[in-house]
N, C-alpha and C positions, 0 to 999 in steps of 0.2 A: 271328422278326423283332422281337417285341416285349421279347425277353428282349436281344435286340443292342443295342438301342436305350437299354434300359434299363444295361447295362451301358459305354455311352459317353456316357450322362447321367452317370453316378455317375463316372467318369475325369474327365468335365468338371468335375464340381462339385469332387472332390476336389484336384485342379488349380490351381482357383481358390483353393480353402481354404491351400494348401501357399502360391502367391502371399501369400495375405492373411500368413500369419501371416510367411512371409519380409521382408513389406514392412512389418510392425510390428516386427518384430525390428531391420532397417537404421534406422527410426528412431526406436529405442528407445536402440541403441547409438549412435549419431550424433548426435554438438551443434552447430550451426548455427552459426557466428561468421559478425560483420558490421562492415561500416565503417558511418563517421559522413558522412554527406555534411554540408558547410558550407551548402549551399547551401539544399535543404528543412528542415534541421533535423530528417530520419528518418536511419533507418536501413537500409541494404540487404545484404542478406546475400553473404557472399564466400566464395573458399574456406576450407578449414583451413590456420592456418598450422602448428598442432601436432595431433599423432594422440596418443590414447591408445594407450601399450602395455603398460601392466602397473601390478599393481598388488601390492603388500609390505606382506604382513600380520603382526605381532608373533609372530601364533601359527606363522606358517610359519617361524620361523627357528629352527635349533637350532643346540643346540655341537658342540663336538668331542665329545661322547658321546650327540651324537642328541638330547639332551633339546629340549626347548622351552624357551622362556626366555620365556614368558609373553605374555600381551596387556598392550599400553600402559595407561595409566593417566592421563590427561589430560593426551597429548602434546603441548608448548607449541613444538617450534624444531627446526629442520632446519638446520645446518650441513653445505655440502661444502669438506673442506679442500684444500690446496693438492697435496696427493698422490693426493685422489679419494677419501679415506675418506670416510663419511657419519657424520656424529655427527647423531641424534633424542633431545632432551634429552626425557627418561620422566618428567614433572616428580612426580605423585602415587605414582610407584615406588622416586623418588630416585635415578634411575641413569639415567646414558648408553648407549645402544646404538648400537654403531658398525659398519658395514658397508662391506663391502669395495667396490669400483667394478661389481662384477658380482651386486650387492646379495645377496651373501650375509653371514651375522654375521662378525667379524671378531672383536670383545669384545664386554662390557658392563664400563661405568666405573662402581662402586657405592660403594667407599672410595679412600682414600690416606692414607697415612703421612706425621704430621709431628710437629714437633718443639715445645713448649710450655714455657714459663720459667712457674713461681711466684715465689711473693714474695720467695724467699727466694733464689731464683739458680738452683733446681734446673731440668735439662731431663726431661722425660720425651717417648718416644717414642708416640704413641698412634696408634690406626687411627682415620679416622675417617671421617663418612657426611656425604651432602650432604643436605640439608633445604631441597624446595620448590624444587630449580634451575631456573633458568628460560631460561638460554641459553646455547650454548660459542661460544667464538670463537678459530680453528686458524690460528697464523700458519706461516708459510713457516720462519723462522729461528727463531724468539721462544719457540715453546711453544703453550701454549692459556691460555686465560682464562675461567673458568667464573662464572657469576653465580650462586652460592647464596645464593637469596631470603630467606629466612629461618633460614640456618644458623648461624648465628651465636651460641653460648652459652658457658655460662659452665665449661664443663667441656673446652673447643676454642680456647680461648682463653688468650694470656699475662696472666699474670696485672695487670701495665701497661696493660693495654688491657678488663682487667673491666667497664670503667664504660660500653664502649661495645654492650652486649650488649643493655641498655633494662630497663625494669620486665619487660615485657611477651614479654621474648622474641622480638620481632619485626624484631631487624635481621640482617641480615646480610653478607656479604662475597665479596669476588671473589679468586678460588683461582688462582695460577699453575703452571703446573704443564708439563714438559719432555715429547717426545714419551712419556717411560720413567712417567709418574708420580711422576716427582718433582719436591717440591715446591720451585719458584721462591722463591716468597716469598705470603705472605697478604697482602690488603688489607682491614684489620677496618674500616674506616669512615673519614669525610673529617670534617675537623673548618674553619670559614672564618667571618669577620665576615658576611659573603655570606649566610649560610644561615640559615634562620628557627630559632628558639630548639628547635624541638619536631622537629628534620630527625629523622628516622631512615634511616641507609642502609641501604636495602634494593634493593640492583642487581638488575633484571631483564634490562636488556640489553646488549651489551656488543660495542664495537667498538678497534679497534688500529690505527693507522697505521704506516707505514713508518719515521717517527720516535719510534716507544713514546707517543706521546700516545696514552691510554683516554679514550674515549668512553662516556657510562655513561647507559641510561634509566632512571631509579629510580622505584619505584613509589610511588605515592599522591606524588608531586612536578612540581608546576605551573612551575617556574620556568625549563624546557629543559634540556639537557642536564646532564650534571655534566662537565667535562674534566679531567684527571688528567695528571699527567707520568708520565716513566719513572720516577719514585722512589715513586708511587702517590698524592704529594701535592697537592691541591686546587688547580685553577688559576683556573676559572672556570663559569659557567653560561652556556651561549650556547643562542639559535635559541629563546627563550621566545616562544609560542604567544602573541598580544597577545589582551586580554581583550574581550570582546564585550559592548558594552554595551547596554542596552535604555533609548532614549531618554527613557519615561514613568518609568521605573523613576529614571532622574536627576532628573527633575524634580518626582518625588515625595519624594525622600531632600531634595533645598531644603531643603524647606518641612518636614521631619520634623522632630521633637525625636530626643534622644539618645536615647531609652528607643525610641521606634517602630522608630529604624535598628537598634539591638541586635536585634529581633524581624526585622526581614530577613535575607535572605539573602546572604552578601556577593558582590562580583562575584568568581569566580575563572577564572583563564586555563585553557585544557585540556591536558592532558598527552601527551607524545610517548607511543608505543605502541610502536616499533622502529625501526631505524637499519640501514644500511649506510653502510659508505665505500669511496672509489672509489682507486683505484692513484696517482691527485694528491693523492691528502690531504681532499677534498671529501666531506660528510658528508651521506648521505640521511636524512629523518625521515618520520615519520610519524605519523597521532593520526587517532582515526575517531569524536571524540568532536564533537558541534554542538549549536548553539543550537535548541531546540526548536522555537522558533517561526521558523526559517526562515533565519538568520543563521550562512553558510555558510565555517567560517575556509577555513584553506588547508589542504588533508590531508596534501599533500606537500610537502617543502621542502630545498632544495640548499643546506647551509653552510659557509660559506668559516671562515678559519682568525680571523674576529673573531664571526663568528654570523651574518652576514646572511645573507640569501635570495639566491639567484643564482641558481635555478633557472628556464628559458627558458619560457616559454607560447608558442604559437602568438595568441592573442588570451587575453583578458578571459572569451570567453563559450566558446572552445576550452581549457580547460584538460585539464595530463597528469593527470587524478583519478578515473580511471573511468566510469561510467556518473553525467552527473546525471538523469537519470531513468530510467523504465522504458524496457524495452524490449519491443514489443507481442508477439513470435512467439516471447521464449523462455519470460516470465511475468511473473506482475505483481507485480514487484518498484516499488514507489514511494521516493521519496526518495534523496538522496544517497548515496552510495558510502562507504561502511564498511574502509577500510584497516587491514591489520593485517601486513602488511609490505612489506619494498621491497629490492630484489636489484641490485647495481649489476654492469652486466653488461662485456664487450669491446665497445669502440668507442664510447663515451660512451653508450651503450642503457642500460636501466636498465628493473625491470620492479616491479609492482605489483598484490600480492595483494590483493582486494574481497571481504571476507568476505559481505556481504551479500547480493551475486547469481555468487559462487563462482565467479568470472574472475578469472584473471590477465590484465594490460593490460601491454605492451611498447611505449614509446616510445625514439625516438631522441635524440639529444641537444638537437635543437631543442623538441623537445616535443609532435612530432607521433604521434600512435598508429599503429603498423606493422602491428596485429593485435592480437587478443586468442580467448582459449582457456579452456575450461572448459565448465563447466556445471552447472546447481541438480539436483534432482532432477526426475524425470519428473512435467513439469507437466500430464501428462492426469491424473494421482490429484492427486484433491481438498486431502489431506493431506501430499501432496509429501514419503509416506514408502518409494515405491518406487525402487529407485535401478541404474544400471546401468553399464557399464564407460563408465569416463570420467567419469561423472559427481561429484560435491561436492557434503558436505552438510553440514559444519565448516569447513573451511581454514583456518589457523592459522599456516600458518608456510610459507615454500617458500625454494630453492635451485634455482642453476643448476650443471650439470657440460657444461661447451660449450654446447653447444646443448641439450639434454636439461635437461629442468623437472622436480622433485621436488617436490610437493605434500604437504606433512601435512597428514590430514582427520583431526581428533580425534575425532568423532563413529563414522565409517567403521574406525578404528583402521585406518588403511592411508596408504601413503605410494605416490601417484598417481605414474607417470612418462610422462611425456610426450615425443614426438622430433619434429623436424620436419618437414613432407612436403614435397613438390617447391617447393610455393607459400613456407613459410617458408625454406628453404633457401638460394632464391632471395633472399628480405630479409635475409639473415644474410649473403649473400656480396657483396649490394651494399652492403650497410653498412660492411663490411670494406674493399671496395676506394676507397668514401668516406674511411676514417679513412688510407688509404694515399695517399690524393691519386691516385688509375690513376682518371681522371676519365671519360676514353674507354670503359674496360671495363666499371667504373660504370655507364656511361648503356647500354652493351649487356644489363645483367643485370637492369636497369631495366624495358627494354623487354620482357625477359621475364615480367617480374613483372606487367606491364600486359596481355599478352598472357592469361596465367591470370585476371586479375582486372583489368576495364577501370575499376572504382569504385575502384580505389587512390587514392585522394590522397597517400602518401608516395612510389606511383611516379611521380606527375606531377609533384610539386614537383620530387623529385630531379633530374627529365628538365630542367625546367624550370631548376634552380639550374645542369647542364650546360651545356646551353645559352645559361647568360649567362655563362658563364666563357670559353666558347667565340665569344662576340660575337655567338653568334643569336639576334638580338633577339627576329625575327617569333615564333620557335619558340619563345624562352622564356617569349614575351608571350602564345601559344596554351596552353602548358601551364598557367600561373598564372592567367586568365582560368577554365579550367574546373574551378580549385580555389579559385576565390573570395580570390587571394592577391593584395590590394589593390598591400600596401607594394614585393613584386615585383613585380608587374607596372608599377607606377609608375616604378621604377628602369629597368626593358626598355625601356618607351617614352621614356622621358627620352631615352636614345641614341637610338633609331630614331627619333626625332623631329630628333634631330642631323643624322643620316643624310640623311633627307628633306629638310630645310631645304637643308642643304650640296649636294645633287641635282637642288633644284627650287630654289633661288633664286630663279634669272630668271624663272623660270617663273610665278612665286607674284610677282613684282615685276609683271609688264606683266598678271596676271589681277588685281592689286587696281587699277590705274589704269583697265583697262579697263570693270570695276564703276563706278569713281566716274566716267568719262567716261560709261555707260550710263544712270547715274539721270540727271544734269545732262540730258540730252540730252530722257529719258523726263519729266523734269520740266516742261520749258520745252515741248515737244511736248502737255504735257497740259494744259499752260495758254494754248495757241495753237488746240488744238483742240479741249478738252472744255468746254463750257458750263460755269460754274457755277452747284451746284446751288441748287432755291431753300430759303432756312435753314426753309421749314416741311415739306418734302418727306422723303421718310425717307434719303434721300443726306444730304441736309443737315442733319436730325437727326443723323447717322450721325458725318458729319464733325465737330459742334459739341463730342463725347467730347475733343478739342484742345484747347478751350479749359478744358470744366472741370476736366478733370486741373492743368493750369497754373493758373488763377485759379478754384478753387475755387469763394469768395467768391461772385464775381459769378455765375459757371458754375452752378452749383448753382440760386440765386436764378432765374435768366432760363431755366432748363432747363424750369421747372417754373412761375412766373409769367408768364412771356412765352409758352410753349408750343415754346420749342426746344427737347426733348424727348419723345420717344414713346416707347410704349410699346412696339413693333414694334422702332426701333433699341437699345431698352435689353434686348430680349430677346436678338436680334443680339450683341450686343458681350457678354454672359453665356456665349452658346453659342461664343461665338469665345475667349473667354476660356477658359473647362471645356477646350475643345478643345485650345486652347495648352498650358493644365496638365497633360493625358493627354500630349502629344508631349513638354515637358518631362521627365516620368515615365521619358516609355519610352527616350527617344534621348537623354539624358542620362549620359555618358563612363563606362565602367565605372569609373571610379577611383572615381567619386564615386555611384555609384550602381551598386551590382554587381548587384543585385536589378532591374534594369530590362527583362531578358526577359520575367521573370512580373508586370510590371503588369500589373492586372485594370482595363479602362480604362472600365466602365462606375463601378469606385466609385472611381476617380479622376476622372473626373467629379464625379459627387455630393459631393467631396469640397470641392467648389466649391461648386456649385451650393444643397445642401441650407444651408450656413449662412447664404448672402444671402436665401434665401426666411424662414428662420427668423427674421434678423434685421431684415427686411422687417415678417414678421407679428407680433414682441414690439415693434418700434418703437412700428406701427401702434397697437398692444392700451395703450402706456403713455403715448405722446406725446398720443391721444385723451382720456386723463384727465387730462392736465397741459395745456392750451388749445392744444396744436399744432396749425396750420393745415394743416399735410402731409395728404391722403388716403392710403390703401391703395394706389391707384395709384402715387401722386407718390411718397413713399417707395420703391417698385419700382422705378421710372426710376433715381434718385436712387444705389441701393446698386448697380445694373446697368451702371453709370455709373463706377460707383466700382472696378470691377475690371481698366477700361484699364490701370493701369500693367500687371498681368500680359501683355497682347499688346505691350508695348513691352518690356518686360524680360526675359523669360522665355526669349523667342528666343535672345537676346547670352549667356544663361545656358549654354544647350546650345552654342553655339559655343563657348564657352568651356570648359566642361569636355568636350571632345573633342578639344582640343590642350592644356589643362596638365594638370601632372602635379599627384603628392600634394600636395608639399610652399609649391604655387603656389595653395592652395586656400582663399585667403582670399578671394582677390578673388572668384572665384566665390560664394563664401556673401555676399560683399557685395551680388551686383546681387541675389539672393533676401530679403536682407534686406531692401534698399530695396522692392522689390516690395511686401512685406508691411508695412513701416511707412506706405509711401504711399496704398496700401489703406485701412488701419486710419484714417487719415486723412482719405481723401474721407469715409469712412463720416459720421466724428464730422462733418463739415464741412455733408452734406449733412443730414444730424438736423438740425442749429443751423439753417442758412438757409432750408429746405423748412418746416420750424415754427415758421419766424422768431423763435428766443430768442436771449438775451444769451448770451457764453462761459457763465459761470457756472451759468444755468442748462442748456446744451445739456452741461455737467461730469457733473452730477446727475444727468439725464434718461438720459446715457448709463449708468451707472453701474447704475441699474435695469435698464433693458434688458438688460445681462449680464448680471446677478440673474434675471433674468424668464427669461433664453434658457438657465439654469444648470437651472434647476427646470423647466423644459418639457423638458430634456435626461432630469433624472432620472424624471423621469414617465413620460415614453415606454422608458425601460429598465424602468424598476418594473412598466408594461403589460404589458410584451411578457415578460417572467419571470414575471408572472399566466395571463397567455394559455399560458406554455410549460406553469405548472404543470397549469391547467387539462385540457389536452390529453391530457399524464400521467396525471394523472388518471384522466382518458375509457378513456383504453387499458388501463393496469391494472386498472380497473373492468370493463372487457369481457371481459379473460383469466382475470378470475376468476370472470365468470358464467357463463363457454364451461367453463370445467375443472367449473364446480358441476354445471354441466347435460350 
């Protein structure tokens, strides 16, 4: 019995074990991808839109004699050409390796044969080798275009063009060259008024349009692009990264002599990092370099054919740039997004390698994020140097062939491929039937996509952009409501608001006359039958709020001299006031307030409440040293008083942003305005009259009191971060007596 027993103990345990280690392996192998919600500003995790399947290592490929052809060498570029070849520029090997669409080797590019004049008119024929290449670029008709970095010397060279080689050795040139390896034509360097005295060309990266305009990144060059014609000569600089300035840093250089600015450092703009262009002619850029202290350029950038930016945002604080901060469940990655390339994909998509938390990021052509794929190393080892299929621990360079993503990780010396699963598949075939205009099919492939994944925001908008093509307002106005999509949804209701008006006219006609025949009626009725109350009673306090909004002057004075004023009605009209400001908050129009589900309505309160009390008790603490006759009390009335215009204004406020739309949203910020300057007004009004001074001095008096209520603000922060540290303290202190003992 006890040997049975024992022997279904040890099945069970072994069971469990076999589960453990399966379910560390699933997610070991497994990387998490997540959308961006607008809303909270987190992250929630969704399906995979891409699977890892494989991955191509330099030492698995051989030739046609079986050999190996060696491990990478600090591979910098992934081109796939227009036939499906792969070229991985082997930049510290000096050679190209090309592979075939079923990633096996195909060649390796190490020389080519070309032709060189000396001085004297002679041609010799020579082999020659690439030095430090840094990127191919495979056109369809044209050839290829190879950027050798630093190849460029004086034994490679016509003799004509000697003087463009440098002291140093360090320029070099872009190689054209026919499917067969032969040689186009060389581009030894650009020579322009344009260019700073000391340019050296040295192309790292390199793009071609459909009209032979080169597009050129050059290294150690801040000024953008280099553009080039079909004859290789110098046209322009476009898309220069604008300089980042540090404000104290200006205002220090003023006031400097020549000799102190010599000893700074000068401002320089940052440099592009990689480029694609799209089938219009439109040129992606990218730079992953920023301001240290926080000053964040643009990473990415779409340039038209003069250099500007034309590349779409969703918002200011949505941008297409990757990750701006961490993300809690895959690692703590902090800081901005590190691009170091950019893939302009079918259907105006377009995608973006982040070397720094090793994602690829895929937007659409508005600029919304559809998905994103990859992943760091395995963030349970401390050193994040265990690594497993799927995962990135360099990325350097990628390409698309359809749908299928080619990653180089120079670190891994492998080149990742990725394919799409159900869920990507699906945003790849609705984007497609988008750029075809089948609007209908669209919105069905959509719903699938929603279906897999209910946190999509690019399946809701899409549903939503349907939707308003198709004249359903309500639907479109329900879709962009749950993606926080102001400027649509303003445009939906603008029509349905058409709709309704043109519907309910009448309806809306005889319900405003019968309001205004209700009060008239309710007014005359209340002054036929309700006493008036008496002015010391707290009705009658309650009511006198009338007069001193309107004549301050007097109101103020007699609030508090005469005794029309209490304390009971001034607390009254505070809490009615807080209260109006939390309904404001909350039922105020989504257009204009999209965040008004999650008011917290206890510190929308306080939000009121705590600055009259504060500015109640600094009055109090300053006006006492300067002969004002106000007490503690009278002051309380007095600013409790002062926050009627809020119950008169506030209300007209919410009616009004729940029938206008965006672009009507002045006048709403007007009655809020008025609100607060009227405010601000009693305040100063009832200071002056309550402590009975002249303008001039009730100028002053006020003037302190913000001083005074500025330094009780910081005081109470500076507390409460003593108290927090203190706390800290206490605990860490504890955990280290408990671990001593």
């Amino acid at each position: 019995m006890k040997s049975k027993t024992g022997r279904i103990c040890k099945l069970i345990i072994s069971l469990l074990f076999a589960v453990a280690i399966c379910s560390s392996t699933v997610m070991a192998e497994s990387y998490q991808s997540y959308v961006w919600d607008l809303e909270s500003g987190t992250y929630y995790l969704a399906p995979d839109a891409m699977q890892y399947s494989r991955s191509i290592s330099a030492q698995d490929l051989v030739d046609a004699n079986g050999q190996s052809i060696g491990a990478f060498a600090n591979p910098t570029d992934i081109t796939v050409g227009p036939d499906h070849l792969i070229y991985i520029t082997d930049t510290d090997n000096n050679r190209f390796v090309v592979l075939n669409p079923d990633f096996t080797l195909n060649k390796v590019i190490s020389s080519f044969r070309h032709t060189i004049t000396d001085a004297n008119g002679n041609q010799t024929v020579i082999d020659d080798v690439f030095n430090q290449p840094g990127s191919i670029f495979v056109t369809e008709n044209d050839g290829m275009y190879i950027c050798d970095t630093t190849g460029l010397t004086s034994s490679n060279v016509d003799a004509a063009d000697a003087s463009k080689v440098g002291a140093d050795n360090e320029a070099g040139r872009i190689i054209h060259l026919d499917q067969n390896m032969n040689v186009i034509r060389i581009i030894w360097g650009v020579s322009s008024p344009v260019l700073p005295d000391d340019f050296v060309f040295r192309p790292s990266k390199v793009a071609v349009d459909d009209a032979g305009r080169i597009f050129v990144v050059n290294a150690n060059f801040n000024m953008g692009l280099i553009e080039l014609g079909r004859d290789g000569a110098f046209v322009q600089t476009l898309g220069a990264p604008a300089v980042q300035y540090n404000l104290i840093d200006l205002m220090w250089r003023a006031i400097s002599t020549e000799a102190q600015e010599e000893q700074m450092s000068t401002f320089q703009s940052t440099e592009f990092n990689n480029l694609d262009i799209t089938e219009d002619g439109f040129v992606y850029v990218t730079l992953d370099t920023y301001d240290e202290e926080g000053t964040l350029p643009d990473f990415l950038k779409k340039l038209n054919a003069k250099g500007g930016d034309v590349l779409k945002k969703m918002s200011d604080e949505y941008e297409p740039f990757g990750d701006l901060r961490a993300v809690g469940f895959t690692s703590d990655y902090n800081g901005p997004a590190r691009l170091c390339d950019v893939t302009a994909l079918d259907n105006d998509m377009y995608a973006v390698l982040d070397r720094e938390r090793n994602r690829v990021f895929v937007y659409n052509e508005e600029g919304q994020n559809l998905f994103e794929f990859g992943s760091p190393p395995d963030d349970r080892d401390g050193m994040y140097t265990s690594y497993v299929n799927g995962t990135l621990s360099s990325p350097v360079s990628m390409d698309w062939m359809g749908d299928t993503c080619l990653v180089l990780d120079s670190a891994l010396d492998t080149v990742n491929v990725y394919t799409p699963t159900e869920y990507g598949a699906r945003i790849f075939e609705a984007t497609r039937l988008h750029a075809a205009d089948r609007y209908d099919e669209e919105s069905q492939v959509w719903q699938e996509v929603l279906v897999l994944n209910n946190n999509s925001a690019a399946a809701k908008d899409n549903l939503g952009q349907v939707a308003y093509r198709n004249e359903d307002w309500p639907t479109a106005m329900k879709y962009f409501k749950e993606i926080y999509n102001v400027t649509d949804y303003s445009k939906a209701y603008k029509y349905q608001r058409q709709v309704l008006i043109e519907q309910n006219f009448i309806y809306g006609v005889i319900g405003i006359v019968a309001l205004i025949v209700l009060i008239v009626v309710i007014k005359k009725l209340w002054k036929k039958f309700v006493p008036k109350a008496d002015e010391k009673s707290y009705w009658g306090r309650l009511g006198y709020c009338k007069t001193v909004i309107f004549r301050p002057l007097n109101g103020f004075w007699n609030l508090t001299k005469e005794g029309r004023g209490g304390a009971g009605a001034a607390t009254t009209i505070l809490i009615v006031a807080s209260l109006i400001s939390v309904l404001q908050a909350r039922f105020t129009g989504f257009i204009f307030n999209p965040e008004a589900e999650n008011t917290n309505l206890i510190v929308t309160m306080l939000t009121l409440i705590v600055p009259i009390l504060l500015f109640t008790i600094c009055s109090w603490a300053v006006t006492s040293l300067m002969s004002g006759e106000g007490t503690l009390k009278d002051l309380y009335i007095g600013a409790c008083y002062s926050t009627t215009p809020i119950i008169i204004l506030y209300p007209i406020s919410i009616i009004l942003s729940n029938i206008m739309v965006e672009e009507e949203g002045n006048l709403y910020q007007v009655f809020l305005t008025i609100a607060l300057i009227w405010v601000l007004l009693l305040l100063f009004s009832s200071c002056m009259r309550i402590n009975d001074y002249t303008l001039g001095k009730a100028v002053g008096v006020t003037i302190i009191i913000v001083v005074v209520m500025v330094l009780v603000v910081f005081l109470a922060i500076l507390f409460f971060a003593l108290i927090q540290q203190m706390i800290e303290f206490v605990e860490n202190l504890g955990v280290e007596l408990t671990n001593r003992a």
